[in-house]
N, C-alpha and C positions, 0 to 999 in steps of 0.2 A: 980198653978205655972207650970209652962213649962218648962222643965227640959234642959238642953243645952246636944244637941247630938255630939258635937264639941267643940273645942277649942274655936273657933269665934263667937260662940254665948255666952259666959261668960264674962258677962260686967267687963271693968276693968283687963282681964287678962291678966297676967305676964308670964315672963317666969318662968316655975314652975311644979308641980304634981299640976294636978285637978282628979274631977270625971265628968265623962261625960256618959250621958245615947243615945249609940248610937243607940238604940230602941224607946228613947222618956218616956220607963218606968223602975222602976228598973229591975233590979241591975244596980247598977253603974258601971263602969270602970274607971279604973286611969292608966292617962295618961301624961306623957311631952307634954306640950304648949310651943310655940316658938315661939315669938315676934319681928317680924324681921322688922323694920320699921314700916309700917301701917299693915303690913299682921300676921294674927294669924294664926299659923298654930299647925295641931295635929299630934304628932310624932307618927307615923304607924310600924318602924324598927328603933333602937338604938344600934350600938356598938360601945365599946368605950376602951375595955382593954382583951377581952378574956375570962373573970370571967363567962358567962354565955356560956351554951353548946348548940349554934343554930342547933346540927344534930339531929334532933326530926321525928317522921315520924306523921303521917297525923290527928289524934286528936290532936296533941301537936298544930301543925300549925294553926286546926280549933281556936278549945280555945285560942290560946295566950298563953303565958312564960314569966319566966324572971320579972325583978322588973322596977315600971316606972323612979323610980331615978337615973336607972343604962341601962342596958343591959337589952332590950325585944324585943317581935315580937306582936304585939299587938291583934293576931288574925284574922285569914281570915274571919269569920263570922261578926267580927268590921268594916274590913278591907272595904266588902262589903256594910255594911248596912250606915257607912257613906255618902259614896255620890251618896247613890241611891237617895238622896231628889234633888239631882240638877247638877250642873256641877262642877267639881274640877280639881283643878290642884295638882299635886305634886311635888316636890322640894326634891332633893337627893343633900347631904351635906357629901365633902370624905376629911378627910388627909390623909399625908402621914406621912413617920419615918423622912423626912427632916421638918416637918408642915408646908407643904405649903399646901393650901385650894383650892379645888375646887367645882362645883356646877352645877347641871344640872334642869332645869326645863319643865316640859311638862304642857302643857293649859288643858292638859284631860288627865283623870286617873280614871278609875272606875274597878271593879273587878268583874264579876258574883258571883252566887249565888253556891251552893256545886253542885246542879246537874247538874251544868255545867264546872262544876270541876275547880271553881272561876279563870274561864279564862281572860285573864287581857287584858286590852282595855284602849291602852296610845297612845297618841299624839300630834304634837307641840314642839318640843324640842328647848330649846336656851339652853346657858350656853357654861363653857369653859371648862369642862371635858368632853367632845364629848359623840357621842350618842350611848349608849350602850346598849340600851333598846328597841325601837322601831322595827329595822328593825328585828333583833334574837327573841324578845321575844314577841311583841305584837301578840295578838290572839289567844296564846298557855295555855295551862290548867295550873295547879300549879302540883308540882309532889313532892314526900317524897319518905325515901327511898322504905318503903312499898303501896305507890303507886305510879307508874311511867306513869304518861302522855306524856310524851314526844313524840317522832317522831324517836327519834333513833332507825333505824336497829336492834341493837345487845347490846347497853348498856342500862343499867340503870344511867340516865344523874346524879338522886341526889348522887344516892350509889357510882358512880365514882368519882363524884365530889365533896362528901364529905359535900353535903347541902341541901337546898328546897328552890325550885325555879321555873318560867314559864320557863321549859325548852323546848328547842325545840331541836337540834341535837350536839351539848347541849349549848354552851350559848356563851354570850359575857358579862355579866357581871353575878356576883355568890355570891353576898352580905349576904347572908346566910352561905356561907365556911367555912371552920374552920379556926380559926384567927390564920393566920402565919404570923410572921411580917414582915414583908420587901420584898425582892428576895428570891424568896424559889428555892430550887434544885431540879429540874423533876424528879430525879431519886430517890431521896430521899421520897420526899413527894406528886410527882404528882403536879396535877392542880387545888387543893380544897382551893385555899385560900379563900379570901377575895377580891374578883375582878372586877375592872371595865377596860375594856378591853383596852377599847382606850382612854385611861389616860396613865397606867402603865403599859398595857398588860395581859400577864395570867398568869406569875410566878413573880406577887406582891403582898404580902398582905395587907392591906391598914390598917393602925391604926385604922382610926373611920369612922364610917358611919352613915347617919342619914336621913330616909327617911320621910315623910312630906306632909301631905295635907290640902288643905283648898278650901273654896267654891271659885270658879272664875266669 
């Protein structure tokens, strides 16, 4: 039997918790599947309420967190070995506290390996939440608080910012932040929300997020 390293290879799938072997052998991983028309797609990042704590530093990120029914980060080692088989696209899905919806998709989306400190490599953007990903962060390493890839001078992008993420000096979008909801106050709390830059800005935090790939 041929084990399904994805969403899109599981005949019949629904939206739901599966297991998927994104090695091709066990262990399993379980995962949210998301059935969006004809497109199966495999949720890679899930927030939806707060309940889970994304400031993790750099095993937590390797391994994955968090529950697939709820709040996770699926693992950068998953993250990677999905679509090293072929080309993928990703699909990033945000509310707000008003729930209006919006959505961004790129045609390519793949993540290096650790020794290259799963430097992220995206392209192609449509969608109506503009583009917060490519120009800031494509090319850039992944960084926790106890390892900082980043580019900044003088900060540490996760430890300032409150999450993990391809920063570079340091981001335009921060999807890993800590969940503050709404308009948060600078002085108060800084710039660690929940953020996608050019939707809401940088002192919004976004209710839910849901990031997303599939073979293209």
């Amino acid at each position: 039997t041929i084990l399904p390293r994805e969403c899109s290879d599981i005949a019949d799938v629904k939206t739901a918790v599966y297991d998927i072997y994104p090695d091709g052998v066990l262990p399993a991983v379980t995962v949210y599947c998301v059935v969006n028309e004809t497109k199966r797609w495999t949720v890679i990042q899930r927030r939806i309420n707060g309940c889970t704590d994304f400031y993790r530093g750099w095993e937590a990120y390797k391994e994955g967190f968090g529950n697939s029914s709820g709040e996770y980060w699926l693992g950068n080692e998953n993250i990677h070995k999905i679509p090293s088989h072929g080309r993928h696209a990703l699909r990033v899905e945000l509310s707000d506290f008003d729930n209006q919806v919006r959505y961004v998709e790129y045609e390519m989306f793949s993540i290096c390996d650790e020794r290259d400190g799963y430097q992220l490599v995206v392209g192609g953007y449509s969608g109506n939440a503009g583009d917060s990903l490519i120009a800031t962060h494509n090319g850039m390493k992944f960084s926790t608080f106890d390892r900082d890839n980043d580019i900044h001078s003088t900060k540490n992008c996760a430890e300032f910012h409150g999450g993990a993420w391809w920063y570079r000096s340091c981001y335009s979008s921060n999807l890993n932040g800590k969940y503050l909801p709404g308009r948060v106050d600078y002085s108060v709390s800084g710039d660690k929300s929940v953020v996608w830059r050019y939707w809401h800005g940088d002192y919004y935090g976004l209710k839910s997020t849901k990031m997303m790939i599939r073979k293209y």
